[in-house]
N, C-alpha and C positions, 0 to 999 in steps of 0.2 A: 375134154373139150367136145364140143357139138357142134356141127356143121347143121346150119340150118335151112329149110328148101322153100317155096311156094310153088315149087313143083307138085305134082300126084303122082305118088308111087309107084303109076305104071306109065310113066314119060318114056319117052326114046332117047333120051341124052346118058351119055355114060358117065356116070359119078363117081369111078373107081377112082380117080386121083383125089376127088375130094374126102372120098372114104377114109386113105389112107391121113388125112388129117383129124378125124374125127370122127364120130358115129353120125352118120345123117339121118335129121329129121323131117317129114313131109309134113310141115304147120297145117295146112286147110287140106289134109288128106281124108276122102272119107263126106269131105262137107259140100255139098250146093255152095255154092257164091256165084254173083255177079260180077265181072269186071265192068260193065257197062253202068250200075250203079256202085260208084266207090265209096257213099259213106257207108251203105253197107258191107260190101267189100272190108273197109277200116275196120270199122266195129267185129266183123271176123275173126281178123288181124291181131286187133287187142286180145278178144278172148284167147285166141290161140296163143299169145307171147306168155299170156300173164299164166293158160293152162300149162304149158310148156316150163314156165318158169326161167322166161329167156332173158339171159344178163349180155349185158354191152362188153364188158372187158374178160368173158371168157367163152362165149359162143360168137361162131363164125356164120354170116347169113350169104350164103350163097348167090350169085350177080347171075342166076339160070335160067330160062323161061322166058315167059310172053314180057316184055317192056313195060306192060301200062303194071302186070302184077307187081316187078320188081321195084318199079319207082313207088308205088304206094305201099310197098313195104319197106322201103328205104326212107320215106317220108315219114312214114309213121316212125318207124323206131326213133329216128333223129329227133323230132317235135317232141317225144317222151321222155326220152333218156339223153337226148344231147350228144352219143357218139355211137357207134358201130363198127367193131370188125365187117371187115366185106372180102369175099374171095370172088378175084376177079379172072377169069379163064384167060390164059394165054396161049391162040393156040400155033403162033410160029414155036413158040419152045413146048406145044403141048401138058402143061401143067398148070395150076391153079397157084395167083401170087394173092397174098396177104396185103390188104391195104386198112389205114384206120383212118376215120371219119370222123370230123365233129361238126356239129351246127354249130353255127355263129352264135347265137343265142338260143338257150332252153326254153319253149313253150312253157308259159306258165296254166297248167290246168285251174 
């Protein structure tokens, strides 16, 4: 299992609980992106699931980071594949809980 980021590998948030669920990945580590422009942002997104080789029912996509990144990687996923693991930080109990997701309907491409 993989724990997925749209964090950069040199973040200041501590990911050692997420660790201990999977190897984490940083998708757009390394790359230019815009948040201020999101279809390019998306188109990112895409390259990196598809380089990554990121499946719904066995990677986990981390809920970490800036808000506008995590919704349009939460957007994306869902619009494409219809569901998602998500790890959402809990931090009165300090650990990371496991929730699954599905769109109402699959985007048809």
């Amino acid at each position: 299992m993989r724990v997925i980021s749209v964090l950069r590998s040199n973040h200041q948030y501590d990911v050692s609980g997420a660790a201990k669920l999977g190897s984490v990945h940083y998708l757009l580590d390394g790359e230019k992106t815009n948040l201020f422009n999101p279809s390019e942002y998306v188109q990112h997104l895409l390259v990196a699931l598809e380089r990554t080789k990121y499946h719904p029912d066995e990677d986990l996509l981390m809920m970490t980071g800036s808000p506008i990144a995590i919704s349009l990687l939460l957007s994306t996923v869902l619009c494409v594949h219809g569901r998602a693991r998500i790890l959402l930080f809990d931090s009165r109990a300090n650990r990371y809980i496991e929730r699954k997701l599905t769109a109402a309907e699959k985007v048809k491409s």
